[in-house]
N, C-alpha and C positions, 0 to 999 in steps of 0.2 A: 806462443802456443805450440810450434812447432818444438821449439826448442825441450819443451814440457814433455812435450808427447813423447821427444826421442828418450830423455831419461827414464823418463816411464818404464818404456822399453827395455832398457838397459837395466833397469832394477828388476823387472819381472823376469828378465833372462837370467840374472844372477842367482836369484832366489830359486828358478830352476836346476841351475848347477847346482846349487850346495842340497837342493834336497835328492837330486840324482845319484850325488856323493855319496849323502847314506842310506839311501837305495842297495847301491851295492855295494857301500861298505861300512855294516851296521857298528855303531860306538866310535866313529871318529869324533875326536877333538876340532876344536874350533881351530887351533895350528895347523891340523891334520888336514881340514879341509882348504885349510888359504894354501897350503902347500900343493896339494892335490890341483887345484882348481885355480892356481896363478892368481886368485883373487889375491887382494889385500886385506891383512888380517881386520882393518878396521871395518871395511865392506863386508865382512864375513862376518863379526862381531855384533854388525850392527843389524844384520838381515837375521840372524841366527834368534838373535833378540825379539826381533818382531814376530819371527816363525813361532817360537814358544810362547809370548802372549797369544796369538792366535790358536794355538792349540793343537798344532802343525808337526810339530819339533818336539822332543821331551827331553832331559837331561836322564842320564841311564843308572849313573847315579857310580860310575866305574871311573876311579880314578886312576892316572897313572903319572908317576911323577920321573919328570926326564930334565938333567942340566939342574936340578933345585927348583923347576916348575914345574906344578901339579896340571895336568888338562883332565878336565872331565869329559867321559864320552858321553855322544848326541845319537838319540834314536828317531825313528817314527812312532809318534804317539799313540798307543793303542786306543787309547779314547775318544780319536779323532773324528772315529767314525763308522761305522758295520757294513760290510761288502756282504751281498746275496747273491750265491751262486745258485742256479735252481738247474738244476738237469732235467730232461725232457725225453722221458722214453713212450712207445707204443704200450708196453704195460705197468712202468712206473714214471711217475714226476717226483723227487724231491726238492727241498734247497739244503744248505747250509749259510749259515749266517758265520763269516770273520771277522773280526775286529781289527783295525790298521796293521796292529803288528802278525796279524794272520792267522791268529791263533782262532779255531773253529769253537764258538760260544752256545751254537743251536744245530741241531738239523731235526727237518721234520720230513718224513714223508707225506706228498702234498693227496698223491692219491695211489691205486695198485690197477688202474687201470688207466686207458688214453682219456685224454678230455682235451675235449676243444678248445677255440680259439677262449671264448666267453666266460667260460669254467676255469681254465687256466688260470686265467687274468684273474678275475676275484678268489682261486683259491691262494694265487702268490699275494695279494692283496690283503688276504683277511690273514693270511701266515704272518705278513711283513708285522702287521697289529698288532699279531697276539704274541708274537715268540722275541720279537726284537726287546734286548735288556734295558730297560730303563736307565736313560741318558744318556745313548749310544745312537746318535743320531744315523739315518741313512747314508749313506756315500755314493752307493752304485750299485749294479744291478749285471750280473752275470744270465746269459740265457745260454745254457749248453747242450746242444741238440745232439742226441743219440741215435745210434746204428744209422736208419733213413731217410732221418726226421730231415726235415727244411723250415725254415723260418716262414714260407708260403706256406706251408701247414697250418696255419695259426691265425685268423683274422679276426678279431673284435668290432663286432657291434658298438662301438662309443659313441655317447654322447654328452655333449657339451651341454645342455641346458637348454639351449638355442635350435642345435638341429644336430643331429645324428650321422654318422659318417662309417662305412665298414674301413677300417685300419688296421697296421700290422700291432703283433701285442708289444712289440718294443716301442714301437708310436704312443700307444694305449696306455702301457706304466712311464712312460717317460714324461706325458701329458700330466697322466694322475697323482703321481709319487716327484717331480720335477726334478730327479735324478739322474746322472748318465746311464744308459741300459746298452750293453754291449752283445753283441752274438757270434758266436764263435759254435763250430762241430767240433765233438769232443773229440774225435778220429787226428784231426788237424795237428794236433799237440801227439798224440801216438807215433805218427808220420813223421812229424819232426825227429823226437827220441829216435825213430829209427833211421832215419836219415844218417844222426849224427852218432850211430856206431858203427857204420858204413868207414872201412879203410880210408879211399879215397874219398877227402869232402868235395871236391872238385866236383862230383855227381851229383847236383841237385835238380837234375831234370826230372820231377815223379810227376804220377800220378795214381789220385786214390779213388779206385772201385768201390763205391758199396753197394751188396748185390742186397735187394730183400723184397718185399712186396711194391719197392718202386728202386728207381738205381737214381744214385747221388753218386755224382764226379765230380773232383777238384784235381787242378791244374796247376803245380809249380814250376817254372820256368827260373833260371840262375835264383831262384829263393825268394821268386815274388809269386804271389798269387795272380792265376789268371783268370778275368772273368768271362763264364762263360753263360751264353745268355739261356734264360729262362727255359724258352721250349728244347732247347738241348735236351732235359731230362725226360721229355715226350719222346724224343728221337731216337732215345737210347733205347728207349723200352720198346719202342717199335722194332730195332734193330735185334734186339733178341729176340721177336718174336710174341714172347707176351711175358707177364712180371713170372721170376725164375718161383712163384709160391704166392698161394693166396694165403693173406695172414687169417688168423682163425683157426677155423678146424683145419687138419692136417700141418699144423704150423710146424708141427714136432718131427713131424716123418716126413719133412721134403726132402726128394732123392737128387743126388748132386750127379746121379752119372752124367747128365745130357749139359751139365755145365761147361765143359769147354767151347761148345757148338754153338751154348747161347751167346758165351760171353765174347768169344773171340771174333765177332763182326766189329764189338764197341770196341777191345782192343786197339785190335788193327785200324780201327777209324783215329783214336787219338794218336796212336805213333807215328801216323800219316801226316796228323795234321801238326803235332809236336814232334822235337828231337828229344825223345823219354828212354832215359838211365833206367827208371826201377817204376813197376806199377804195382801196388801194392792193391790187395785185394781185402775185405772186410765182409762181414756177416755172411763168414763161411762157417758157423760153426760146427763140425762136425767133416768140414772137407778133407781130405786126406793127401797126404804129397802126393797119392799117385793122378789124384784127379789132375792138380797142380803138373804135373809130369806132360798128363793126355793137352794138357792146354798150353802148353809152350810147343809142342810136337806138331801141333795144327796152327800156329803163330811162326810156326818155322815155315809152311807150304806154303804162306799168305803173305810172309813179308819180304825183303829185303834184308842180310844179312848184318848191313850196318845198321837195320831199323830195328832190329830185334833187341825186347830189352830186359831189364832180369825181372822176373815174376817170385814177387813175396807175399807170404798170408802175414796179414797182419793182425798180431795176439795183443789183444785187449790190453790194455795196462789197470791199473789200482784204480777204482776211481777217485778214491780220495786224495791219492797224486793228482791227477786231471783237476780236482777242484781249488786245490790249492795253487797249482800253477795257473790258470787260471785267474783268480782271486789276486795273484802277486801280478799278474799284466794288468787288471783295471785299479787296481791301489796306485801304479806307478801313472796311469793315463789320469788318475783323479788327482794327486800331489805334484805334477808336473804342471798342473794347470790351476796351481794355487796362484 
């Protein structure tokens, strides 16, 4: 039994490697990957086999012939399955739906204004129904939180039949739909891109500001996320003072002069508590480098010369970038765990 159990093991790791292989490197050959991957071609041959009866694997249909031997290139199947990315703003929700090889099939706007935990959930519910292509089974479920949004934003009323429970909506769809449901802030992939046009990569101490009618902080330490607990985001908001804008009326006309004043207590709190390279700052829009200016000048009287660190406004990116990259991290967490 033992012995069963470890091959098992051994097989499900392999079939990991070769679908990692064209992961990132789309139309290898079955050569291609025993080479890549120190497998033996017959182990590759034989798993490659199985991946493609399961519907895993697809042949791409690209031949190339090297030595007087043909190899056919090996993709990921686009039929394998439809990824839901659904973004989550204050005044809009959409999804888009992709198909394994990530090609974008549907997008709907789910609504043009906030909804709740309850709403949420049966609008991405009744979307999933209506818009997903016929024979294109579920895979996974993106939840991508915008500008200040939090995952604690969102709680569902569920019930099981038996008795009722309030739950997170990733709890909620993952119960009712039995597919992986992933959460991620959309900011988090922005941060990264800019991280990685930063000279020195050696600098990945950030962190990321977002200021708006409540304040979300995230903490990278050498390129890991650090968790910071819950009522932090109470503490924050206290430290300013009060939230830098009430959403609603006057959402348009909030003045950024007094923004240095608010924001540099939080600052100066996390450089303290972290060794931080770059704090990137979000839902500034309309800030101006001189504000950006006035707020490093008052972080210069507060801190320590070696704790001082550079201050960036971070500009939005595509979002249909953001959904995509996205989309390509839970494809690879869903086929990795075939």
């Amino acid at each position: 039994m033992i012995r069963k159990r470890g091959l098992q093991d051994v097989k499900r790791r392999n079939r990991q490697v070769i679908i990692q292989s064209i992961l990132e490197n789309d139309g290898l050959s079955r050569v291609e990957i025993a080479q890549k991957t120190e497998l033996s071609p017959s182990t590759v041959s034989t798993l490659v086999s199985e991946l493609i009866g399961e519907g895993v694997l697809a042949e791409s249909g690209s031949h190339t012939t090297t030595a007087g031997r043909s190899r056919t290139g090996l993709t990921i199947n686009a039929g394998f399955g439809a990824i839901a990315v659904v973004e989550i703003g204050r005044k809009e929700s959409c999804m888009t739906l992709f198909d394994m090889a990530l090609h974008p099939v549907a997008t709907k706007v789910l609504a043009r204004a906030y909804l709740a935990g309850n709403e949420l959930y049966e609008a991405i519910v009744d979307a999933l129904c209506a818009d997903r292509p016929a024979g294109l089974p579920l895979a996974g479920i993106g939840l991508l939180f915008q500008e200040d949004m939090r995952e604690s934003d969102f709680h569902v009323m569920y019930s099981t039949g038996i008795a009722s429970a309030n739950i997170t909506l990733k709890e909620a769809l993952t119960s009712q739909l039995r597919v992986p449901v992933v959460e991620e802030f959309s900011q988090v992939y922005t941060v990264k891109q800019a991280l990685e046009e930063r000279v020195d990569p050696l600098q990945r101490n950030s962190a990321h500001v977002s200021l708006g009618s409540s304040v979300v902080v995230n903490v990278t330490v050498e390129g890991w996320a650090v968790p910071l607990r819950e009522d932090f985001y109470q503490d924050a908001v206290k430290l300013l003072g009060a939230p830098l804008y009430a959403s609603g009326q006057g959402e348009k006309s909030r003045r950024w002069a007094d923004l240095p004043v608010q924001a540099c207590s939080l600052i100066a709190l996390l450089c303290m508590m972290f060794s931080l390279n770059t704090v990137f700052l979000s839902g500034t829009e309309g800030m101006e480098e001189d504000v950006v200016r006035q707020l490093k000048a008052r972080l210069e009287e507060m801190l320590a010369k070696e704790r001082m660190p550079r201050i960036q406004l971070l500009r939005a990116r595509h979002a249909q970038h953001l959904e995509g990259v996205f989309a390509q991290r839970i494809r690879a967490e869903i086929l990795t765990a075939q």
